[in-house]
Residue, then its C-alpha position, 0 to 999 in steps of 0.5 A: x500500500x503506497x504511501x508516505x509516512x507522517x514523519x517524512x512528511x513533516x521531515x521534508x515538508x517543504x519537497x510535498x507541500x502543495x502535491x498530492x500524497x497519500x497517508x494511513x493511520x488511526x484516527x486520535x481525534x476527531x470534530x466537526x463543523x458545518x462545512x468541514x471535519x477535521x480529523x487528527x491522524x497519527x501512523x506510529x512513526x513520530x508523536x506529532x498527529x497530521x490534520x486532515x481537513x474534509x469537505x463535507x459536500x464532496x466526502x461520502x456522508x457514509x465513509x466520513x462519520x467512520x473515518x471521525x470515529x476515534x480509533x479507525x484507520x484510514x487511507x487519504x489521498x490530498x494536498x499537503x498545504x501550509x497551516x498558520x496553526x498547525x504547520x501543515x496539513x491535509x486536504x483530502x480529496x480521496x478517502x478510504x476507511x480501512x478499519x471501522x472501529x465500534x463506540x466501545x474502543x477503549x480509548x475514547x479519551x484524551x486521558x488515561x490513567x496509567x493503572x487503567x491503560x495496564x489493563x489494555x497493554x494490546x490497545x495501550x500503544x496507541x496511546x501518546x504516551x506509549x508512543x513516546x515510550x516505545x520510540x525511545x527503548x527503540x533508540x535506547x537499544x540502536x544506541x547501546x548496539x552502537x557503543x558496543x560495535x563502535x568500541x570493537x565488542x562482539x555481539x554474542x548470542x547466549x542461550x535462554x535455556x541453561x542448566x545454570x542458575x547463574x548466581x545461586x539465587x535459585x529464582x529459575x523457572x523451570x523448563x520441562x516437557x513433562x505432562x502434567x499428570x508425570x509421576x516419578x519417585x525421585x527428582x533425580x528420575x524425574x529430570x533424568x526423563x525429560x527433555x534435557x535429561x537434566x535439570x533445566x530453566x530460563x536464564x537470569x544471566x547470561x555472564x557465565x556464557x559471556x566470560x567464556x566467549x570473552x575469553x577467546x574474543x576479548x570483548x563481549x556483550x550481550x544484549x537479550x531476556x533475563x528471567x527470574x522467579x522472584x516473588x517481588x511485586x515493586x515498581x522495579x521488579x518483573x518476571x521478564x526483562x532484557x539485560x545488557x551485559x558486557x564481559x572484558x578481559x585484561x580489564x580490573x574494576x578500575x577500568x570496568x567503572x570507566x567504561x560503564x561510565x562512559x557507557x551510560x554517557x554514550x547512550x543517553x547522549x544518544x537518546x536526547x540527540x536522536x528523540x527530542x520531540x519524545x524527550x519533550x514529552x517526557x519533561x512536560x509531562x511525566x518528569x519536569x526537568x528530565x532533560x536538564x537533569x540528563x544533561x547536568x549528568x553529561x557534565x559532571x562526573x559520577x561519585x564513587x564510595x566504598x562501601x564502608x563509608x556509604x554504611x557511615x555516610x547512612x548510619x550519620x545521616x540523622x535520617x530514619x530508615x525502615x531497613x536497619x543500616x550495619x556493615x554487612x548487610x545489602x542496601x535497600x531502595x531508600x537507602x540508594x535513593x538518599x546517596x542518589x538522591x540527597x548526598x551525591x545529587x547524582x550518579x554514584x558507584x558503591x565500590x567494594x561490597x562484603x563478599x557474603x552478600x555478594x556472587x561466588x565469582x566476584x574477585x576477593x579483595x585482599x582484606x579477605x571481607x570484601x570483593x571487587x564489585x560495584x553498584x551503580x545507582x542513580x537518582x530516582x531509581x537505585x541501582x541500574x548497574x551491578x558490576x564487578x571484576x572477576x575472580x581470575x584464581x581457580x583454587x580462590x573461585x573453587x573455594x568460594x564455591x565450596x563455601x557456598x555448597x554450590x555443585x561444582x560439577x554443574x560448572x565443570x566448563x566455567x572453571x575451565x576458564x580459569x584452568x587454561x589461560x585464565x587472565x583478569x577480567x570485569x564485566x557489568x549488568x545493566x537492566x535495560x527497562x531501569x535505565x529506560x525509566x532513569x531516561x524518561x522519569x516513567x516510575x513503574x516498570x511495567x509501563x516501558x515494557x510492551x507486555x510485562x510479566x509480574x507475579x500472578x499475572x501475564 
């Protein structure tokens, strides 16, 4: 079906205006006079709504009162022209309704609440603000591909299924071909029957895979779906999300802050270069002053703490925390939030963490208390980055293994990275919807994802 998208149009104004051109889209608005209709057209490829103008002497009665009903989806075929109040606009000569759509359409109105528009997420992207959501994870993701490809990393494809629960948490959803009406006397014979003939589940990570590809290419990332069974019901958690994770070698903590630095710059930069017209939207109506905040980002540094002294900075603070703050323990969401929000005013790295709370394969820092890992937190959020250098010593990781009573037989071909040729090296994991929501001030999770999965419901 031949036509111009209403981007290009507005785009290249000047080459179209006074010719004919044919449009397609769904109807946002609608009003009426008595001589002329005017409907706002919108066709998913920019936020702006292109008017169209009809005659109503020369537009079928029939065909106009479907192409005024909100929701419809038309084709117009007329002049582009010059328009004091809207720029340009169309008037039409040729009309074809394309889709009726009935007086129940669920988005008669200008204003949803966002609670009401999760209800109806295969209708909801049609609304402005989905528009701009989804215009900006697409770009967020074309920047991400374009720092890594730009900086000599390797695309790697891990997969989804594993036999590894990568950090021991033990959040796997299961992966079986086993009816429901199976019975078997022992896990044991259960597993030894199906499909893999061994456990299997949905991958919370794709690191351990990653150190293994990096290990012959030097520098990885990957960029794909993570799952995990935590029964969490935050504004931050979901079932399913996409996870972006570089893996580097010859590369110590030091450096992987740098980078992850850099990173987070490259990508928002990107973002407010490639998506003003959405990037406004955001600041006039979901986070007043999102853009400043970003851009005074840009310009200044990121803090770094140790940890130890981002336990006193909270101990000090004279603030009142629901979760108790001692050396030893993870940091909660308020926690995060007043190092971003109130002490730094700005992104910070909490370097140095207490190896208990910390993965097995984190590289131990020579205190014998802590590893060299790192969160990254920014404002409004918390934590978007978990990063840490890798632990290099086969006889150190094996240990860390055996403290932890995790079967070492089930990592028979990690450990073999550090068995042959093993050399230091860092990675990071960045949760693509969090740094979605730090660039667009969208507080819930579920609203930058198309069809979000959350404990009792998908």
């Amino acid at each position: 079906m031949k036509h111009t998208d209403i981007k290009k149009l507005f785009a290249e104004a000047e080459a179209f205006v006074n010719k004919s051109v044919t449009v397609c889209g769904w109807v946002r608005t609608a009003r009426d006079s008595k001589t002329v209709a005017f409907v706002e057209l919108n066709d998913g490829t920019c936020l702006r709504n292109l008017q169209l103008v009809f005659d109503k002497e020369k537009t079928d009665a029939e065909a106009l009162k479907n192409a005024m009903a909100v929701g419809s989806s038309l084709k117009a075929e007329g002049v582009l022209v010059a328009s004091d109040r809207n720029g340009y606009e169309m008037n039409v000569e040729t009309l074809e309704v394309l889709g009726v759509c009935p007086s129940d359409y669920p988005l008669q109105k200008k204003r949803h609440t966002l609670e009401y528009l999760r209800t109806i997420p295969h209708l909801r992207v049609r609304a402005r603000y989905f528009e701009a959501v989804f215009a900006v994870r697409n770009q967020l993701a074309q920047s991400i591909h374009h720092y890594f490809s730009e900086n000599g990393y390797r695309y790697v494809h891990p997969p989804i299924i594993t036999g590894s629960d990568c950090e021991g948490a033990g959040e796997m959803f299961r992966v079986t071909t086993h009816p429901f009406a199976t019975e078997y006397k022992t896990e044991e014979e259960y597993y030894a029957n199906d499909f893999f003939g061994r456990k299997a589940g949905l991958t919370v990570s794709a690191q351990l895979e990653g150190e293994m590809a990096a290990m012959g290419l030097g520098r990885i990332y990957t960029f794909g779906p993570t799952f995990r069974a935590e029964n969490s019901n935050t504004t931050r958690h979901v079932a399913e999300f996409w996870h972006v994770e570089p893996e580097v070698c010859f590369c110590d903590i030091d450096d992987i802050i740098e980078i992850a630095e850099d990173f987070i710059k490259y990508i928002v930069r990107d973002v407010l270069e490639k998506c003003p017209e959405e990037m406004e939207f955001f600041n006039q109506w979901v986070e007043k002053g999102i853009i400043e905040k970003l851009q005074n980002m840009l310009a200044n540094d990121f803090g770094r703490i140790d940890y130890t002294e981002a336990i006193e900075v909270l101990k000090n603070c004279g603030k009142e925390f629901k979760y108790p703050v001692e050396w030893g323990v993870d940091l909660q969401t308020e926690h995060e939030k007043y190092l971003t929000d109130e002490y730094f005013k700005k992104p910070v790295f909490v370097v140095h963490y207490p190896a208990a709370i910390k993965s097995f394969y984190m590289k131990q820092n020579p205190d014998g208390k802590t590893v060299a890992a790192t969160d990254l937190l920014v404002p409004g959020i918390g934590e978007i980055i978990g990063c840490s250098e890798r632990e290099a010593d086969y006889d150190k990781l094996v240990a860390a293994m055996k403290a932890r009573n995790m079967p070492l037989e089930n990592y028979t071909e990690y450990l073999d990275t550090r068995k042959y040729g093993s050399v230091p090296h860092s990675g990071f994991g960045l949760g693509f919807e969090r740094v979605l929501m730090y660039i667009t001030g969208v507080q819930n999770i579920r609203d930058v994802l198309m069809f979000p999965r959350t404990v009792g419901s998908m």
